[in-house]
N, C-alpha and C positions, 0 to 999 in steps of 0.2 A: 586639607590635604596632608597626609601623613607621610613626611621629610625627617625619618631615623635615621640614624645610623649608631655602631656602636663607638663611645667612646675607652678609654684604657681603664685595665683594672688597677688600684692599687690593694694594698693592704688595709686591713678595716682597722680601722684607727679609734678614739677616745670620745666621739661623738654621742651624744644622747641617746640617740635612738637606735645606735650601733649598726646603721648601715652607714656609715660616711667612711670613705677612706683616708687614709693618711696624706693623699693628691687631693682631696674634698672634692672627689668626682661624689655624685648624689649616686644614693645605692636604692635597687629597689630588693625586696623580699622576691624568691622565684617560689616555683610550684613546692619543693620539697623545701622552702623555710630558711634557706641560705641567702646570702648577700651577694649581690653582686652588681655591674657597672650600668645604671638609667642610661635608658637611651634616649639621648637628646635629640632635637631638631639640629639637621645638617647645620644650617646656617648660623648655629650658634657655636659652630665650633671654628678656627681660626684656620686649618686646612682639611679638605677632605681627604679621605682615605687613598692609595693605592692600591691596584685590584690584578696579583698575576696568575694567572688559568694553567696547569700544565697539562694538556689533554693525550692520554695515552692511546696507544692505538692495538685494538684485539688482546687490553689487557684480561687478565682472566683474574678472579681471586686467586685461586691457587699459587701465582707468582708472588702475592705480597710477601709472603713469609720471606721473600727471598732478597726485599730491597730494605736496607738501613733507612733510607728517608722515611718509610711508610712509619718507621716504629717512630721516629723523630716526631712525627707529626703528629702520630698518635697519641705523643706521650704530653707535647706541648699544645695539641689543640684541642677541635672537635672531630668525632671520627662519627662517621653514618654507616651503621651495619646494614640498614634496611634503604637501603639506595639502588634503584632500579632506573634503565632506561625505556625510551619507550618502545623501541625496534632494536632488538641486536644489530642492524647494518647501518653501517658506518655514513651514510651520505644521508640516511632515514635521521638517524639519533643524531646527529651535528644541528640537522635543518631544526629539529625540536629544541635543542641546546641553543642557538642563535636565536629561535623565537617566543618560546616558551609554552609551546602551542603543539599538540597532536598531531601525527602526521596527514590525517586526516582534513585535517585545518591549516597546512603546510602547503599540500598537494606531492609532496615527494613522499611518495611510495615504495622506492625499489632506489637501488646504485647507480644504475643509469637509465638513460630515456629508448634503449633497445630501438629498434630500426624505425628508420623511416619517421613519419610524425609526431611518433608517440612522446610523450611528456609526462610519464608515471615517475620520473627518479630521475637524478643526477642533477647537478649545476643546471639545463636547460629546466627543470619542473620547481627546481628554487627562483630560477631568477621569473621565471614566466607568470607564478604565483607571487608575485609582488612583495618576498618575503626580503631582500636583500633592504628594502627600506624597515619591513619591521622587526630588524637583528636588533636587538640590546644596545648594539655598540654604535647605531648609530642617535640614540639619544645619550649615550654619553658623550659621543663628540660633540652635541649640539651642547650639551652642558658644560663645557670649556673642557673635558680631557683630553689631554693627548692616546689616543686608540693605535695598537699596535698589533701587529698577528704574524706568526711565524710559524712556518710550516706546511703541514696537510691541511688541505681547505676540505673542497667540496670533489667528489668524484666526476669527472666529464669538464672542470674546470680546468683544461688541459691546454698545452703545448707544446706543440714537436717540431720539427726542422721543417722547413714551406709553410708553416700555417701560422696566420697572425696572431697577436698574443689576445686574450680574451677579453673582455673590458674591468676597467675598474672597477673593483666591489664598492659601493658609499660606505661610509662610516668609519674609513681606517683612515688615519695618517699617518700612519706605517704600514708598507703590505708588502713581506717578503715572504709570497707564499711560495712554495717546493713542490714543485710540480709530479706528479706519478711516477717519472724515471726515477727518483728515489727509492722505491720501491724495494729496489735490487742492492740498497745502500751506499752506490759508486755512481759518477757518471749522470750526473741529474743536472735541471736548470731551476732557479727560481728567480722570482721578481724585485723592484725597486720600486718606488714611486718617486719622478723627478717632475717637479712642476705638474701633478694631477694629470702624469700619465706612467704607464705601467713602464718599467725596462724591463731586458732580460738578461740575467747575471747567469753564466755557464760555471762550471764546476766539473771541469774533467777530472777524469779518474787515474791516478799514479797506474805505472806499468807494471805488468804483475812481478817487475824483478826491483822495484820497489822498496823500500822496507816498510816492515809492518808499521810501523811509526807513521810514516809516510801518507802510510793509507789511511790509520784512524784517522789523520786530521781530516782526512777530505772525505768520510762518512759523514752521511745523511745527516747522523744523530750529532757529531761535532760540529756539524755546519751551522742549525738549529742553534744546537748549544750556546755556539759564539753568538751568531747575531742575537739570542735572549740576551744574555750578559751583557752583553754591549748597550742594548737597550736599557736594560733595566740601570745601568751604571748609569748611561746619558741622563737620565730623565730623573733619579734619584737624586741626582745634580745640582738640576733644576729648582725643586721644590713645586712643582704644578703636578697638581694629580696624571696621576697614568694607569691606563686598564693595556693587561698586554695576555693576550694568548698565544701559550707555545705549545705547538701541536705534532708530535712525536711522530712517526712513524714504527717505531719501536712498540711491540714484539710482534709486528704484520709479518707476513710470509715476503719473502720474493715473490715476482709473479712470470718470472720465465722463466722456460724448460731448465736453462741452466743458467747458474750465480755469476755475478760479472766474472770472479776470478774462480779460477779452478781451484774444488773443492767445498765451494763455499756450501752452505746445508740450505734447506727449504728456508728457515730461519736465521738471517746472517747478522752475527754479531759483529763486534770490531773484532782486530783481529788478539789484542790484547784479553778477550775474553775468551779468547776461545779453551786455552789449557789452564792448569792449574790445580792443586785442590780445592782454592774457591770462587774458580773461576763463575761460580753460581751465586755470588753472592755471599750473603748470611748462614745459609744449607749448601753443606756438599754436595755434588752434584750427582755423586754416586745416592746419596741418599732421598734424592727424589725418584720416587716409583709410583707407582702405580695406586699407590695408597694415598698419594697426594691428589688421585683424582675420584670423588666421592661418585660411587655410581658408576664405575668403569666396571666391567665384566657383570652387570647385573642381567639377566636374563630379560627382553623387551616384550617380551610377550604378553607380561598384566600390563603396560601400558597403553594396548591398544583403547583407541575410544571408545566410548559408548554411546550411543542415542540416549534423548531425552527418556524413553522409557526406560532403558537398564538393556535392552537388546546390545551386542558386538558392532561396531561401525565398524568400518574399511581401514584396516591399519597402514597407515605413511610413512612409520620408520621401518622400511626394507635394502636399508641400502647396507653395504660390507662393513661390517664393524671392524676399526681398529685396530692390530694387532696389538698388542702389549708390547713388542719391542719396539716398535715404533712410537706407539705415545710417549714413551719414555724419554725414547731420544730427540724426539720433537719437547719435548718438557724440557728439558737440560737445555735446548739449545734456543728454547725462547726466555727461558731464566739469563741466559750468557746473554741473548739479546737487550735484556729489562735493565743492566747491569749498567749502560750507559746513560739512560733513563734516569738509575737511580745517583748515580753522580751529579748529573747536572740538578735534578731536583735541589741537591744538599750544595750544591754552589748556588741555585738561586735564596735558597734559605739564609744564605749566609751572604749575599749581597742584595738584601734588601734591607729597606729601612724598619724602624718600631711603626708605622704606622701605613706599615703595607700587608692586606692580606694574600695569603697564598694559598690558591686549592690547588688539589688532586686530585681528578678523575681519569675517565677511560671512556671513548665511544660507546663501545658493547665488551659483550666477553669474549668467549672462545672454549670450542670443548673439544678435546680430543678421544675419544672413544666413548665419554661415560654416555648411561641410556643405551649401549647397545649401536652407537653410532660411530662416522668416520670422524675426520675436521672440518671444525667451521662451525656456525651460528645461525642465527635465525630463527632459532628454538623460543617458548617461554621458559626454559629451564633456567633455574639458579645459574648453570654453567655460562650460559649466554646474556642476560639479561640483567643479572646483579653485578654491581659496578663500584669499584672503591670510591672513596668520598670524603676528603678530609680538607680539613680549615684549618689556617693559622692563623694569627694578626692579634690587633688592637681588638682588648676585651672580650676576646672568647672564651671562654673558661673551658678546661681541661676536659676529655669525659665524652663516652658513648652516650648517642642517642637516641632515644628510641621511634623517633620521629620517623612516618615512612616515606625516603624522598623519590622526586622521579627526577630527570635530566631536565624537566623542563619547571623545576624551580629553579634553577642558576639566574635566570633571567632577570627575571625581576628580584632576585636576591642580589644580582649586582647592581641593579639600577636603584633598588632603598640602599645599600653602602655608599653610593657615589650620591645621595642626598633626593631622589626623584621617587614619586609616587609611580611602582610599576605601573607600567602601560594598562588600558583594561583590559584588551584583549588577549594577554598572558594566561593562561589557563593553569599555568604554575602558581606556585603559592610562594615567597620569599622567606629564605629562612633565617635571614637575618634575628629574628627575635629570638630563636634555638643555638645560637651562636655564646647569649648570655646565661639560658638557661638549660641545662641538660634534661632538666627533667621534662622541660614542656612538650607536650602533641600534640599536637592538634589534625596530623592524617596520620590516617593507620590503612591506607591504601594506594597500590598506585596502580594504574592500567597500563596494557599492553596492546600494540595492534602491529599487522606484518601482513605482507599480500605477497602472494604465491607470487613469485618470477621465474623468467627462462633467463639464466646466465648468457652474457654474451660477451663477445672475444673482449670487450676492454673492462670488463668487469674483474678489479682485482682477487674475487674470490674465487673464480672461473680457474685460479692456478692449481689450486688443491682439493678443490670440493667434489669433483666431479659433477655425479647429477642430486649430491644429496640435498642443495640447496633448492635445488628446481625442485624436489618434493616436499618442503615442507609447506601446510596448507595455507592459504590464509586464517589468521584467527585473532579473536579478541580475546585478551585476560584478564583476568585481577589477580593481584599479588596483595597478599597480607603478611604480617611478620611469620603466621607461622602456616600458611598456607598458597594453595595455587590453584586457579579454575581458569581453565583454556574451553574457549569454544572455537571446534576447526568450522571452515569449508569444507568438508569434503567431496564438492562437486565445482569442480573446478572450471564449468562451463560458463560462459556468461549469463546472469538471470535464473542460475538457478544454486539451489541451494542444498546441502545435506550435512545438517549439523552432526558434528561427535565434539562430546565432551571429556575431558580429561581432570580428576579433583586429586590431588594429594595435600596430606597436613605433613611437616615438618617438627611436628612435636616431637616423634620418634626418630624420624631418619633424615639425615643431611640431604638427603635426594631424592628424588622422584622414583620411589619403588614400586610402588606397584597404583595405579589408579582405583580407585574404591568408591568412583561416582554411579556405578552400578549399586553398590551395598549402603550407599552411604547419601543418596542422594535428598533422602527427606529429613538429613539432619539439621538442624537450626545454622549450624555453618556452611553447609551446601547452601542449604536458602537462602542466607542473607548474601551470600558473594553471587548468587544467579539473580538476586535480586538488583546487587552493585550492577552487576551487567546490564541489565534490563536500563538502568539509571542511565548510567555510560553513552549507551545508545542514542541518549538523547543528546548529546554534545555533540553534532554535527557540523553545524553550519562555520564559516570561517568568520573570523573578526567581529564576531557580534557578541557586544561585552554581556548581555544577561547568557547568553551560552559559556562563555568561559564564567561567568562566574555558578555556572552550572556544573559545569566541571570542574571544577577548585570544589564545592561543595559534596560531591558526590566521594570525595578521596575521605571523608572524616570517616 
């Protein structure tokens, strides 16, 4: 049973063989010939690692540029260009991040479980598919960690005034999750755990005569903030390992008509963000346009699908593209949002210990007009779907990767750092061994899946999407570093079926310009990704370890 982890780098010191460092941690050679730190068996080391998560919420790439921590990280750790999730929607990509596992193999399909019986999405199709036992974190707590989580959970894991509070999640010994009222950034309740039962901690919201002061403290994102810190302070303390996810809400929309307090935008920052000349961050605010978003104003018309013959399939994207003045100011005002985000990132960096990792990632993304569209996700597009991805800690060595990751290698990449042979039926791959070597790959593919839904009233995207999310089709992807093959639905009836395909390469254009699986589809790179697909399709079934390691194998 393979029990890695990585241990610290030192300096290459005076040894023989010129991998040994100046700490006589044992060195091994990597793929391009450099030195760097052997990965021991857990048990031979005198403490295991600490593990904290910051999981952002509707981050987009286009805002990194805008947060200090990102560059911090990138500068001091591992950074994943090629990092995708598996559903742009938020309760889809968590349930895959807690399991390691396809949505498909999940059972949550959609944000929520929509009327009456149904069980396609939301907290009710997590907990009912037996996935709340196979999250990550609860074989970390059975491995002595103390497990902690703070924040945005699961969609439909809710509560509101008359209604009781929902049950216990397993696997935490800490659970202050922040229930959907946060949303609006004021005025929210979240949880405790006293004696292995939930409480409920309220959090009113300062009156709007107030001062701005006032009110940051008691934003969503300061609330988080503290109790991360505090945690992380407590238990740093200690000296016993600890795994702790802090789950942002940060740069999600509000999701009612109007902002707790007057004036506030679609996007509500604290209020200290709001002016300024950088109040953006890194980038001026005036200087984010339109050109920050690759693909806005491109004509949608070549990306209609096409049938397996090269024939025109039924185009999907018909909904009101965008205007420019709006993406704009919707961009500015989730950069001001990101801004609180990237603070506490840089105070959790700075209160942890040498022997604590720290990632960054993001649910999904978020697009505002590029493709010819409005806002919101659910796309296979770059905008949607590619996800920032960075490490810090003991023994990673600096440096892009070229490795192609999905959301649902976290899993088992936490569970080899905390000393444990991933689960089998993880369908993720751990990246822990990429952590010492930059050069190594071993996938250069990741897949995508999404199932057509009808929004409904408690569906947080239901605030600004109108109907464009209700049409995007169902469809299955592959994502390559320098390419994209989507197969839609385009018959949205039950039992039946009407393929269109979408192929673009990324060699030339940052985005999705024009689809060429008409012109291009008997090329040796349409083939082999229709063929990934073909592969894919056979990873069906749930928990049965020769299928995930079906699908782990299919990603090389």
């Amino acid at each position: 049973m393979c029990l890695f982890a990585l241990m610290a780098c030192g300096a290459t010191g005076g040894s023989d063989d010129g991998l040994r460092g100046a700490d006589d941690v044992p060195r091994q050679a990597t793929s391009d010939g450099s030195a760097v730190a052997e990965l021991r068996p857990a048990a031979a080391r005198d403490e295991r690692p600490n593990i904290v998560v910051v999981m952002l919420d509707d981050f987009s790439m286009d805002l990194v540029q805008t947060m200090r921590s990102v560059q911090r990280m990138r500068k001091a750790g591992a950074s994943y260009p090629h990092s995708f999730v598996t559903d742009s929607l938020c309760c889809v990509s968590r349930s895959s991040f807690f399991t390691g596992q396809y949505p498909h193999q999940t059972g949550v399909h959609t944000n929520t479980s929509n009327k009456g019986t149904s069980r396609l999405g939301g907290w009710p199709a997590f907990d009912t598919n037996g996935n709340p036992e196979r999250a990550f974190n609860v074989r970390l707590q059975e491995a002595g960690y103390q497990t902690g989580f703070v924040g945005k959970f699961l969609n439909e894991y809710e509560w509101s005034p008359g209604r009781a509070l929902p049950p216990l999640v397993p696997g935490w010994s800490t659970f202050n999750t922040v229930f959907g009222s946060a949303y609006d950034g004021w005025d929210f309740a979240s949880t405790s755990v006293v004696d292995q039962r939930l409480q409920l901690v309220q959090h009113p919201a300062p009156p709007a005569s107030a001062s701005n002061a006032a009110k940051d403290k008691a934003y969503a994102g300061a609330v988080i903030g503290d109790l991360a810190t505090d945690y992380i302070a407590a238990n740093e303390a200690t000296g016993a390992p600890y795994f702790l996810e802090v789950a942002l809400y940060a740069p999600h929309n509000r999701v009612n008509p109007e902002g707790h307090y007057a004036g506030d935008p679609l996007f509500p920052p604290m209020f200290r963000d709001r002016t300024g000349r950088r109040s953006c961050g890194r980038v001026a605010c005036r200087k984010l346009t339109v050109d920050d978003l690759p693909g806005f104003g491109d004509p949608r018309k070549d990306n209609r699908p096409r049938k397996a013959n090269g024939k025109r399939a039924r185009a999907w994207n018909t909904t009101r593209t965008l205007p420019a003045a709006v993406a704009v100011r919707d961009l500015r005002d989730r950069a001001r949002m990101a801004q609180s985000a990237d603070r506490l990132v840089t105070r959790i960096l700075q209160g942890v210990g040498p022997e604590t990792y720290v990632v960054l990632t993001s649910d999904n993304g978020f697009h505002l007009g590029q493709n010819g569209m409005g806002r919101g996700k659910g796309t296979p597009y770059d905008t949607d779907v590619r996800v920032p991805l960075l490490v810090s800690g003991p023994g990673v060595v600096p440096g892009k990767r070229r490795e192609v990751t999905s959301n649902i290698d976290l899993a088992p990449t936490f569970e080899e750092l905390a000393g444990l042979a991933p689960a089998p039926y993880r369908s993720g791959l751990s990246l822990v061994p990429t952590l010492a070597d930059p050069a190594l790959v071993r996938q250069s593919h990741a897949f995508l899946e999404h199932t057509q839904q009808t929004l409904t009233g408690n569906d947080p995207d239901a605030a600004y999407s109108g109907t464009e999310l209700d049409r995007i089709p169902s469809f299955t992807a592959v994502r390559s570093r320098t390419a994209l093959l989507a197969r839609f639905d385009l018959d949205p009836r039950p039992a039946k079926v009407a393929w269109g395909y979408e192929y673009y390469s990324y060699k030339r254009d940052r985005f999705e310009k024009r689809n060429t699986f008409a012109s291009r589809k008997k090329s040796p790179e349409v083939a082999a990704l229709m063929a990934k697909l073909t592969a894919f399709d056979g990873c069906r079934e749930v928990g049965d370890q020769p299928v995930a390691e079906a699908c782990r194998a299919v990603r090389q």
